[in-house]
Structures are given as C-alpha cells and as structure tokens.
C-alpha positions in Angstrom: 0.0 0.0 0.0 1.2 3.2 -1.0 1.9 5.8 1.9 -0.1 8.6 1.9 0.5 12.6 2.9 -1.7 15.7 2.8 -0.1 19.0 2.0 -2.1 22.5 1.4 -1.4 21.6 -2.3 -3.0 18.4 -2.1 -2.8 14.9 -1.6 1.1 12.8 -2.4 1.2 9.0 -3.1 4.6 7.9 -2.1 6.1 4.8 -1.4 7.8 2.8 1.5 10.9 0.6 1.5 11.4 -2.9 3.5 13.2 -0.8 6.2 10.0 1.1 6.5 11.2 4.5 5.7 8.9 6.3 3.7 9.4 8.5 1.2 8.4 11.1 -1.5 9.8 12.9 -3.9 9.6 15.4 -6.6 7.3 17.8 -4.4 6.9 20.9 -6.4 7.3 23.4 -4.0 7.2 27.0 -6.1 7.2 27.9 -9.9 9.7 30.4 -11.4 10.6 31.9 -14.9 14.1 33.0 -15.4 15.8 36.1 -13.7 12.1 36.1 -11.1 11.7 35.4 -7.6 10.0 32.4 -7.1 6.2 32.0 -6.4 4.3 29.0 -3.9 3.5 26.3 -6.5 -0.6 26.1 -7.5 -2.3 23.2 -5.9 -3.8 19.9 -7.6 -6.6 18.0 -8.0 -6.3 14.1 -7.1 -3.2 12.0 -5.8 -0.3 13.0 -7.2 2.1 10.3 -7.9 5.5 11.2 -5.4 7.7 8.4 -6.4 10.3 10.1 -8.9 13.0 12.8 -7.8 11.8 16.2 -9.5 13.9 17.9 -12.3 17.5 19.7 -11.3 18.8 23.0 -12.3 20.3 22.2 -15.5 24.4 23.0 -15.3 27.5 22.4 -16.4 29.2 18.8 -15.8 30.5 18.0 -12.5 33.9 17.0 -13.9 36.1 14.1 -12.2 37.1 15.8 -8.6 34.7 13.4 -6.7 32.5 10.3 -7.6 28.6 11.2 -7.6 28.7 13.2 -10.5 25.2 11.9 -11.8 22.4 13.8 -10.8 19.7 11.4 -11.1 17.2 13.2 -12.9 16.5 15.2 -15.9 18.0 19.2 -16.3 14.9 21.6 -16.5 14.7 25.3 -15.3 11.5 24.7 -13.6 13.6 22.7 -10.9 11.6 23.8 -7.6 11.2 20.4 -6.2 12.0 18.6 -2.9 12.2 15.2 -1.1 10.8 14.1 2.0 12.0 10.8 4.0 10.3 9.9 7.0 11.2 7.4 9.9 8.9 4.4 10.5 6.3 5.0 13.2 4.3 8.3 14.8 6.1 11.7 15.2 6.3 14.3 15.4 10.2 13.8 14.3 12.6 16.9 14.4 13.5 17.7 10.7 16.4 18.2 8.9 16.4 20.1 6.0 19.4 19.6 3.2 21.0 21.9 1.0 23.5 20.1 -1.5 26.6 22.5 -2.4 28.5 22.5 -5.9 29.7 25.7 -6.0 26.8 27.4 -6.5 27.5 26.1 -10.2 26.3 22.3 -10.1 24.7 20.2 -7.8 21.2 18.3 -7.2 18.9 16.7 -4.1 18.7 13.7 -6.6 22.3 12.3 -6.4 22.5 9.2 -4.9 24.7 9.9 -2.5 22.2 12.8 -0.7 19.8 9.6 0.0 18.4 10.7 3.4 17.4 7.3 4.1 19.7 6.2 6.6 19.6 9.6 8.1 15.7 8.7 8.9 16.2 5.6 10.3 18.1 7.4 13.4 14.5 9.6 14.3 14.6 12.8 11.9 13.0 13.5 8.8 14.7 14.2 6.0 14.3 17.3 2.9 16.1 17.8 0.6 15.7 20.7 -2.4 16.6 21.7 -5.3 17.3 25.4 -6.4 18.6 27.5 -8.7 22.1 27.4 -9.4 24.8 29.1 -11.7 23.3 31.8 -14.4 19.7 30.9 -13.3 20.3 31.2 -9.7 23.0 33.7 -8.6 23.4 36.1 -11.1 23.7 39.8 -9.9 20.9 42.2 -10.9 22.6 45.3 -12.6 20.5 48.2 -12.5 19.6 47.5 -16.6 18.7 43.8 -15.5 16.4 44.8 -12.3 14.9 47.5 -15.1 13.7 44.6 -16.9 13.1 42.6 -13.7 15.7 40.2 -13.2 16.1 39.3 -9.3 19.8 38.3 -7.8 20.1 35.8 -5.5 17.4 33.8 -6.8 18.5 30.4 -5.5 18.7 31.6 -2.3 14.9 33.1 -2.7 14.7 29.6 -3.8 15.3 27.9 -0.7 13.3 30.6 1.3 10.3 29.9 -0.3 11.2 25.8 0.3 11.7 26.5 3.7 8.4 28.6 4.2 7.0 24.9 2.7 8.6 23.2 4.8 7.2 24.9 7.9 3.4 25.1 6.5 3.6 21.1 5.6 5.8 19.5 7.4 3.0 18.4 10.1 1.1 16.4 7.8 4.5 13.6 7.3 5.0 13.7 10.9 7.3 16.4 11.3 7.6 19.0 13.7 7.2 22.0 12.2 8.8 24.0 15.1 12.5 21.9 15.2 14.0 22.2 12.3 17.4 22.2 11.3 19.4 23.3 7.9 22.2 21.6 7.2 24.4 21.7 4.0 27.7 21.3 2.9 30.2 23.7 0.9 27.4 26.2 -1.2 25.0 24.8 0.6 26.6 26.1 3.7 27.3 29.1 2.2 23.6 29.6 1.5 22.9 29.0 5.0 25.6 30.9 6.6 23.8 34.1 4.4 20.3 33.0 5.2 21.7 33.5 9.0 21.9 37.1 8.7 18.2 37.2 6.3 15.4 39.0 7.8 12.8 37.0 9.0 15.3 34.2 9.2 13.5 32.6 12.2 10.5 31.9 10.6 12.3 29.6 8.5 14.8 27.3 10.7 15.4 26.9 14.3 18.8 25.2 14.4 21.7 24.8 11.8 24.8 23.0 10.4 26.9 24.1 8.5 30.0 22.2 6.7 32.6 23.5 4.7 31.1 27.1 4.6 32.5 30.1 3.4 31.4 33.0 5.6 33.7 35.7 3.9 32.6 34.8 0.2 29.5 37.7 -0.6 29.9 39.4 -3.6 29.7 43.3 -3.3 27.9 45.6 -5.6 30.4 45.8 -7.7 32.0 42.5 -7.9 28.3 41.3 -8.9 27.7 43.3 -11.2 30.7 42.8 -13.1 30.2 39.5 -13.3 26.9 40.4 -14.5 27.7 42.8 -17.3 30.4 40.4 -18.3 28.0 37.5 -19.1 25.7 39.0 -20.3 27.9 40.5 -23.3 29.0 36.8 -23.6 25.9 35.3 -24.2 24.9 37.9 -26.3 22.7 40.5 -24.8 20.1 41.1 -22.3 17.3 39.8 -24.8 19.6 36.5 -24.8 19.9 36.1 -21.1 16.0 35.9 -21.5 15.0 34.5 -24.0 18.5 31.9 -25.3 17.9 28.3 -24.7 20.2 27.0 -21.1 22.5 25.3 -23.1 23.6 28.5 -24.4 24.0 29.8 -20.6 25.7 27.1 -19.7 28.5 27.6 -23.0 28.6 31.1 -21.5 30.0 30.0 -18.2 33.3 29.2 -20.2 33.7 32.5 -21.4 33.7 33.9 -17.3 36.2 31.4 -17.0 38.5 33.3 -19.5 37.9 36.7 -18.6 40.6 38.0 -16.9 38.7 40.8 -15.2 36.0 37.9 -13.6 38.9 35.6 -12.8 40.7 38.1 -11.1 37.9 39.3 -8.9 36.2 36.2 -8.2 38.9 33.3 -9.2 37.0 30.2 -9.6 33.3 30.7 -8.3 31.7 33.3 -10.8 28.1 32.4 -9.3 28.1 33.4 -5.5 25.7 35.3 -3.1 25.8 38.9 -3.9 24.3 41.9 -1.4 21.2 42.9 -3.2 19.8 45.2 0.2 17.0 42.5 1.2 18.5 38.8 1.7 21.9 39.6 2.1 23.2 42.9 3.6 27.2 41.7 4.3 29.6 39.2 4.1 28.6 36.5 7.2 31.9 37.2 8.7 30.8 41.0 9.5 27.3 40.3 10.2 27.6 37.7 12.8 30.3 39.9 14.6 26.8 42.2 15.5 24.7 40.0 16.7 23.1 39.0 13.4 23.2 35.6 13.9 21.9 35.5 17.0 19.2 33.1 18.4 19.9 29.9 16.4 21.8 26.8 17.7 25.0 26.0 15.4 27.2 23.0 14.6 29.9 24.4 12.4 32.3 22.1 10.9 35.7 22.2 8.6 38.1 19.4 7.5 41.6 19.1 7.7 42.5 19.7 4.0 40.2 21.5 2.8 41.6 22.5 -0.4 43.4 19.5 -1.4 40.7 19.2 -3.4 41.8 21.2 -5.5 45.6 20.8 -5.8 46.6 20.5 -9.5 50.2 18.7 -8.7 51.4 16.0 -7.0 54.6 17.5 -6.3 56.4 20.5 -6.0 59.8 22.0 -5.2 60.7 24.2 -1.9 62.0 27.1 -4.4 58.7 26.6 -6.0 57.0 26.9 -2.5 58.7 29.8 -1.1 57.3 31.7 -4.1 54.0 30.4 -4.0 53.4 31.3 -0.4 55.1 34.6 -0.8 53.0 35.4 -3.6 49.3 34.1 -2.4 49.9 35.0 1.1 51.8 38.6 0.0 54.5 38.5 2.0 57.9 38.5 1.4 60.7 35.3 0.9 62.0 35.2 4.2 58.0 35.5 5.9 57.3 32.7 3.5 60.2 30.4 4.7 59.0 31.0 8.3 55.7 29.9 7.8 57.1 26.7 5.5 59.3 26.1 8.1 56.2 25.9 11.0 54.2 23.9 9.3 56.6 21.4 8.5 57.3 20.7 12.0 53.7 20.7 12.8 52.8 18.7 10.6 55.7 16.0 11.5 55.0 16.6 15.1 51.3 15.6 13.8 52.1 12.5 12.0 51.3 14.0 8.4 53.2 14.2 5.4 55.4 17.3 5.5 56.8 17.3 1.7 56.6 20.8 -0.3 53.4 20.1 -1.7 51.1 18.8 1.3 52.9 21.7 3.0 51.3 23.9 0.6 47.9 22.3 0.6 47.9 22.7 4.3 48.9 26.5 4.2 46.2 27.0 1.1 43.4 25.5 3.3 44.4 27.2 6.3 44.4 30.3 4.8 41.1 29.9 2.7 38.8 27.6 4.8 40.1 26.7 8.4 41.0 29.5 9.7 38.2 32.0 8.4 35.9 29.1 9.8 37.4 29.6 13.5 37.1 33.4 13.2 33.3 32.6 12.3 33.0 30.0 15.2 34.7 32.5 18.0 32.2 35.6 16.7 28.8 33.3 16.8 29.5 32.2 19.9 29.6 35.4 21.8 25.7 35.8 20.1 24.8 32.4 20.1 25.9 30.8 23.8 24.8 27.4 21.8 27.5 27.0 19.2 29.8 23.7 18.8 32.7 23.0 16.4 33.5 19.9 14.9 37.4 19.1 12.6 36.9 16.1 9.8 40.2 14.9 9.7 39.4 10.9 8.4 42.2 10.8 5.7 41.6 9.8 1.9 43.9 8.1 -0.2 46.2 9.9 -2.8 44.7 10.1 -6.6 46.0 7.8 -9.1 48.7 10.3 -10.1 49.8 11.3 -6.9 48.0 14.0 -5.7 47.2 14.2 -2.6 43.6 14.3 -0.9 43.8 13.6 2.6 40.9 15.3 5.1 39.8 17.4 2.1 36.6 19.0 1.3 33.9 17.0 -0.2 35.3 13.8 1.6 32.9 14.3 4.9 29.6 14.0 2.4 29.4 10.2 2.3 30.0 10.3 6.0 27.0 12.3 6.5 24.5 10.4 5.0 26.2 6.9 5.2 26.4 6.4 1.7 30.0 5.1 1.7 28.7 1.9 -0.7 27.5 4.7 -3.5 29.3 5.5 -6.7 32.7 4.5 -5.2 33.0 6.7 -2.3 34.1 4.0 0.0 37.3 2.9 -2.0 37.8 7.1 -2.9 37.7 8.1 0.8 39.9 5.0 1.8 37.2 3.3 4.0 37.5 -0.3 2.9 39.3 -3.8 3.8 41.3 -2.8 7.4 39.7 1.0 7.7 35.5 -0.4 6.8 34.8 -1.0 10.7 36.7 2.7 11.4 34.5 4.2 8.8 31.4 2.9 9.0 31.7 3.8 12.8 32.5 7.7 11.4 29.3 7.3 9.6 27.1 6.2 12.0 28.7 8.6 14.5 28.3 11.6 12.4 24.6 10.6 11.6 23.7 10.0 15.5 25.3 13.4 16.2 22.9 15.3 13.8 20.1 13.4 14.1 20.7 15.0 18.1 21.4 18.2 17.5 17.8 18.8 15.1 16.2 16.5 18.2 17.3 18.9 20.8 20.1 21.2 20.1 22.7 19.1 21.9 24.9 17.2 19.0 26.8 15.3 22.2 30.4 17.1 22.7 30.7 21.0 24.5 30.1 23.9 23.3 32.5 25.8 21.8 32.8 28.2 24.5 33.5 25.5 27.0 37.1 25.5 26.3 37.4 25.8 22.9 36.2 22.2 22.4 35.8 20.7 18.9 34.4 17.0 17.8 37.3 15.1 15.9 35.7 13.3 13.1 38.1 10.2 11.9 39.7 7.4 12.5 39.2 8.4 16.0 36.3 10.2 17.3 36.2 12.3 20.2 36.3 15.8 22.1 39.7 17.2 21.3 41.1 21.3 22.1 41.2 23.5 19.8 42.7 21.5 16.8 42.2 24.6 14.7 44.1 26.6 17.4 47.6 24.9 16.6 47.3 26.1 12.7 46.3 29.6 13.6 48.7 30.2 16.0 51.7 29.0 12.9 50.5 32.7 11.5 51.6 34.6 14.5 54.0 37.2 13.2 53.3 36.8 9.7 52.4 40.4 7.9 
C-alpha cells in the first residue's frame, strides 16, 4: 500500500521501502521563470504520484574531482522540487532540512549519495531541495537587469520559499514543524551561513549545520555586477539572457572562466551570493560579529584539508613553495620560509606528510577555509551561547597520479548520509578492507550526532565556548582542544 500525505497543495502517493522508511519525492514546491523570484506552487486535483525525484537545475558537468557526478534526474529550469524521507512510526520527528553544495554552479537533491534514508532511520525527517544554481540562480541584478526585472540571489529566494514549505507542511509527514534544522555542505553552507543574517530568518529554521562554509565569500555591488555585465555580453545581450535556450548559458559559463577581469575578482566561483539590500546585507563574517546571527543553535564544521581538493600537482619544489606562499599570502621570501618552516614541524609533530606540496595544501586551506571558519565560530558564539565545532580529519587516499587528498573537502559528504557503498565513495575516501569498521563507525557517529542536534540542540560534545572544544571526526572520534588553534597560531607574526 502506497503511503499517503496531505499537503495544502493536495494529496502525495509515495512509497515505503522494506526498512519502513517512507518516502516522496519530486514535491513541487514554487514555480519560477528565469531572472524572477519564485512563487508557492498552485495546488492539484487528485493523488499525485511522489515516487520520482523532480527535475534539477540544468548545469555544467560536475567533472572528475569526486564520484557522484550523476544527478539522477533530468536538467529543467523549472527545478523547484524537494524530497521528503520519513522514519517508520508516529512523530512528530525533528526535521532536517538539506541543501547540496556545488559551487553554486552544479549540484542536485537527486544524487544518490544525498539519499536521506539512513539519516531517517536514526528519528529525523529528512528534505532535501533543489534550487537555482549558476546563471539561473546567482546572477547579480545590474541596475539594466532589475529594469527589466531580473532578481539576484534567486536560489537563495529559492530555498526561502522551500523552507516557508517546509514549515506550512511539514506536520502532515509527521514532522515538527517547530524543530528544524538546515544543514548543508560547501554552497549549501554558504547559503545557510547568508540566510543567517536574512530577515525574518527565524520563521524559516530553528537550528543549523553548516560544513565547509565560506562566511567571507559575498559578492559586493560591484564585484556582482561585473560579473553580470560580463556574461551578459558573452551570451549575447540582455534579450539572450532571457529568451536563449540554457545550453547556451551554460557555453557562456566558459567564457567567465576566460575573462581576466572575472577571474581576477572572483577566481573560480563566478556564481556566489551577492548583497542585493534585502536577503543579504554583508559578508557573514561582518554580520555575525553584530549579533546578526543570533538566536539559532550552530554545529559548524571544517576538514583538515580542505583545499586539497583542488591541488593541481602531485609534487612540487621548496624554491617553488617559497614563491607560491610569498606570492598568495603577500609576504615576502624570508616570511614565507618562516611559515614553511612551522608547518613542517607541525605537521611532523602531527604525523602528516610534510613534503613541499602537502605543505602547501595545508597552508592553502588554512588560509582559505580553516582558519576564516574559526574566526566565524569564535564571533557566533559570543551571540549564540549554543554553538559547537567539529574538525573532519578521516584521511583519503592519494589520486592515481599522486596527488594528494587527505581530510579534504567534499570527503565528509558520504560520511553524513552513510552512503560510503555509493558510486565509489568508500574505495575514494579510503574506508574499505582494514579502515571499513573505522568508517562505517565515522558514519554512523556523524549521523547519531545530527540526528541530536535537530532533536534537541545538543549534537553530544561542549560547546564551543567551553574551552574551545571541537568534535574530531576520523579514525578516531572524540572531544579534542582546539585543533584549529595549533594552525592559527603558525600565522603569529606573519604580515
């Protein structure tokens, strides 16, 4: 028998697997044309079949960085869906609401390894949404584009609108519709971490988690409009941006890639949050320093190696490293050496490989991630009183051609949802023949920890402000002091 839920847009058939989780999917949530702000999807007449995940934003390929490229359903602009998995038996069940990341560029609640499943089987229910992404979603609205109506930020109106859903129909799966909790990982952190400082914010969640977020990342006016202006000319026009089929957005995307100007303002991420004067205001990292934050429980989490990710060597000389420092972290040669030299030791004193180019990779996600993450962590919790830290450290193995991976972003997502034995995550994140025991433990350990913290606001380990505690997430699992502390401190003296 099919299970059955009543929304205020009408009646879902869904279905129920032999572990009694029930689920449906593809729940239209809002309706948008392109460049608008989203509206509350019209209701329908009769069942409507909620068996098939709903269409993602369409986007440009994922690439090979991680496995779990596919996104398990079709590419359509009219993309507003989202997922519901509930636990067997009577709620109401704290909810957990997810927001994938992909650098606000790719990404879909459909990919396999996003299953919230397993998440529902420990007592929550589990959302997930799609919204808007790339051109479609986080374009900048120069003052010709609002003329003709365009709106920026609209993926995070997006997940406003799925959240006000979320709240007015979350009751009728068995959900209590006044505990829930966001949680997301990379953009989707970053969409929370700017949804923090949103008015109105506490109509929509009561509790977050955020991994791998960027809290300095908000484009200003004029970052976002350049952006703006420049894709616009490369897809040929306003007209174009309108009316051109997505494919020929999605070719545009290349051209930001190769525009000097873009790359040198905004590097990699073209597509990001922009102030536009009503959702977003300021970077995070201002805003939550007065108070804007405040009121809302936080687990905030980083990994080791954040930007190994992204390392495009396997190797790399010290001659070569002294200038690379020097040059990304502007300070001079000898400065450079200093800070080489510290984290060598460090990271021998730690166990870690210490070579030239792990010593860069641990200096680049320092810099970028880690560090701007504890700045975050120390400013919410003089607002929040309830915020906790956690530091992903479980170790991946090197790529095939050497490059190194480690505790690096990404590698805490199959963790989170226990979906090691999807698309080859288990043998990418090292968690097979002697480690399987060590990581399905990390699993479930992560899983029970937020499944706690929506039940109750208590995720298990002290606060932050309780001695600078943190949760180590790895091989082993525990309170620990400060790990973060030991990397910033390597900076002292550094111009």
């Amino acid at each position: 028998m099919q299970p059955v839920a009543t929304t205020a847009n009408g009646i879902l058939h869904g279905r129920e697997a032999d572990d009694g989780v029930r689920r449906w999917l593809g729940i239209p949530y809002a309706v948008a044309t392109r460049g608008a702000r989203p509206q509350p999807a019209p209701g329908w007449t009769g069942p409507r079949d909620a068996t098939r995940f709903g269409a993602a934003c369409p986007q440009p390929g994922f690439g090979d960085l991680v496995p779990g490229g596919a996104l398990g359903a079709e590419a359509n602009e009219v993309c507003q869906f989202l997922n519901v998995w509930v636990p067997p038996g009577a709620g109401p069940w704290p909810v957990l609401v997810w927001i994938h990341g992909g650098s606000f560029l790719t990404g879909a609640a459909s990919q396999a390894m996003y299953d919230g499943a397993a998440l529902a089987r420990r007592g929550a229910i589990v959302v997930s949404i799609n919204y808007r992404v790339g051109p479609f979603g986080f374009l900048a609205a120069t003052p010709q584009l609002a003329s003709r109506g365009w709106t920026a930020n609209c993926g995070l109106h997006d997940v406003v609108i799925a959240l006000q859903w979320v709240r007015a129909n979350i009751a009728g799966f068995g959900g209590d519709d006044h505990n829930v909790t966001v949680f997301g990982e990379s953009a989707g952190g970053g969409v929370i971490v700017h949804l923090l400082g949103a008015p109105g914010r506490a109509e929509l969640f009561d509790r977050a988690i955020m991994q791998s977020a960027s809290a300095g990342r908000t484009f200003d006016t004029a970052t976002g409009e350049l952006v703006a202006e420049r894709f616009v000319e490369v897809v040929g026009g306003v007209d174009a941006l309108y009316d051109a089929p997505a494919d020929r957005l999605l070719d545009g995307i290349g051209g930001l890639f190769g525009d000097p100007a873009v790359f040198g303002a905004v590097g990699m991420m073209p597509f990001h949050p922009a102030n536009d004067g009503e959702l977003v205001h300021d970077a995070p990292s201002r805003s939550v320093t007065t108070g804007a934050h405040a009121g809302c429980d936080l687990v905030v989490s980083v990994t080791r190696d954040e930007m190994n990710l992204f390392l495009e060597t396997s190797s790399m000389t010290p001659e070569k490293l002294t200038k690379r420092v020097a040059r990304y972290a502007t300070i001079d040669a000898a400065q450079a050496d200093r800070l080489i030299d510290r984290y060598r030791a460090l990271l021998g004193a730690e166990g870690l490989p210490h070579d030239p180019i792990h010593v860069w990779g641990a200096i680049y996600s320092d810099h970028e991630m880690t560090l701007p993450t504890r700045a975050y962590i120390d400013a919410a919790a003089q607002h929040h009183g309830r915020v906790f830290a956690a530091y992903f450290d479980w170790a991946a193995p090197a790529r095939a051609d050497g490059r190194p991976v480690g505790a690096s972003h990404a590698m805490d997502l199959p963790f989170t949802f226990s979906s090691l034995d999807v698309d080859g995550w288990r043998a990418f994140v090292g968690a097979g023949g002697a480690r399987a025991t060590a990581g399905d433990r990390l699993a479930g350990a992560m899983g029970a920890a937020w499944v706690a913290f929506a039940r109750d606001g208590d995720p298990g380990w002290p606060r932050w402000s309780e001695g600078h505690t943190m949760l180590e997430l790895g091989e082993h699992i525990g309170p620990c002091v400060d790990s973060i502390g030991r990397r910033a401190a390597l900076w002292d003296g550094i111009a």
